[in-house]
C-alpha positions as CSV (number, residue, x, y, z in Angstrom):
1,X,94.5,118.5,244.7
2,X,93.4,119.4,241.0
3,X,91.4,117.0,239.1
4,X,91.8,114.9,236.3
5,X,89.6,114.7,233.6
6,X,90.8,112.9,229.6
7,X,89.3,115.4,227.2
8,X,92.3,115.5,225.0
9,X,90.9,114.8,221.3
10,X,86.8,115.1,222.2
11,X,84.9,117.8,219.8
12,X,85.1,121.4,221.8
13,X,82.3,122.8,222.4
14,X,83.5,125.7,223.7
15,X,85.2,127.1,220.3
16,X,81.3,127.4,219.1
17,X,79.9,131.5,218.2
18,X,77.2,130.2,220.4
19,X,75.3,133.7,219.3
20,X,75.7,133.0,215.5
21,X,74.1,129.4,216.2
22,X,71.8,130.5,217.8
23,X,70.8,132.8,214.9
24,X,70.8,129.5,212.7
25,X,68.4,128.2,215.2
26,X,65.8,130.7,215.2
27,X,65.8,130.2,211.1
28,X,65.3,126.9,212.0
29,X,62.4,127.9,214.7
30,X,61.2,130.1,211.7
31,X,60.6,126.9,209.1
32,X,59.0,124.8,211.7
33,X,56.8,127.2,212.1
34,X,56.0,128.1,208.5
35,X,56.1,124.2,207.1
36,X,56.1,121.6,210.3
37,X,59.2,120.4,212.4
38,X,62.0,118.6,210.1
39,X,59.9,119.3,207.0
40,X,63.1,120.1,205.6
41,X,64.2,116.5,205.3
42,X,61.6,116.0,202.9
43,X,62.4,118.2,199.8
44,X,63.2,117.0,196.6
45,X,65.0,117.2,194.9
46,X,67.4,118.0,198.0
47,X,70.6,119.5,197.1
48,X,69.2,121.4,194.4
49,X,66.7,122.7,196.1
50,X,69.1,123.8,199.3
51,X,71.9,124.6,197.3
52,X,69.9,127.2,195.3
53,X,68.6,128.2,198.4
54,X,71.6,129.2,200.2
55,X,72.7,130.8,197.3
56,X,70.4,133.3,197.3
57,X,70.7,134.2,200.5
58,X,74.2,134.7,199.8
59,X,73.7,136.8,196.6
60,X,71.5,139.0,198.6
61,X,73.6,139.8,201.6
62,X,77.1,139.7,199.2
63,X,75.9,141.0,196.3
64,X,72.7,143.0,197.0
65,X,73.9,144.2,200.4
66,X,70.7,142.9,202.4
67,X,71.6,141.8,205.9
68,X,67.9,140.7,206.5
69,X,66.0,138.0,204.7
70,X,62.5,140.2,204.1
71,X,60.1,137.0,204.8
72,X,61.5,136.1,208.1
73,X,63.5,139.2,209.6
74,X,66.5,136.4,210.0
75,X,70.0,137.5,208.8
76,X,70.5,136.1,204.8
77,X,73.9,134.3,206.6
78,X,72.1,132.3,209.0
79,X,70.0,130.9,206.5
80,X,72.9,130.1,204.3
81,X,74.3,128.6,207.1
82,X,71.1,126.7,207.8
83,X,70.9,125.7,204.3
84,X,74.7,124.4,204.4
85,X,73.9,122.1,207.7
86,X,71.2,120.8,205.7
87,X,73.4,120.1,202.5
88,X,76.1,118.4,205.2
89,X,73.4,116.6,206.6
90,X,71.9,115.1,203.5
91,X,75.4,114.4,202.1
92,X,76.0,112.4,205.5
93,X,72.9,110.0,204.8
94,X,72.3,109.5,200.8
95,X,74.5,108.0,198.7
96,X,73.6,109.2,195.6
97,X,75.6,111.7,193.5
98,X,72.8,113.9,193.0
99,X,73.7,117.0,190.4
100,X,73.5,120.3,191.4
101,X,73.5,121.9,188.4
């Protein structure tokens, strides 16, 4: 007998680079280590501030050819990417149109 279980349409999981997340976590382990746990929710101006942010990690790794962030040892993409989940997270709970630039 095989089982039955309705998973059709529910988020997967598996599709996940659970090794490139988990390089977004350890930047994340990195800041709450450097600031305080979920410090990050308290910048402002927000998107500015993260927008730049990931930017320049980005530039460095694109432009400049750095794989690795010097103050942390992290890859520059996971902190973009950590930077991004931050904009998408902000985005998700204020309403305001903040300007980037």
């Amino acid at each position: 007998m095989e089982g039955i279980k309705y998973d059709d349409g529910k988020p997967r999981w598996d599709l996940l680079p659970m090794e490139e997340v988990e390089e977004i976590v350890k930047v994340l382990t990195h800041g709450a280590k450097k600031y305080s746990d979920d410090n990050w929710m308290h910048v402002e101006p927000f998107r500015k501030r993260y927008f730049s942010a990931m930017m320049r990690h980005l530039i460095d790794r694109f432009y400049k050819g750095e794989r690795m962030d010097k103050d942390s040892g992290l890859s520059h993409m996971a902190h973009a990417g950590c930077c991004l989940l931050f904009l998408m997270w902000h985005d998700k709970h204020n309403d305001e149109t903040e300007k980037i630039v």
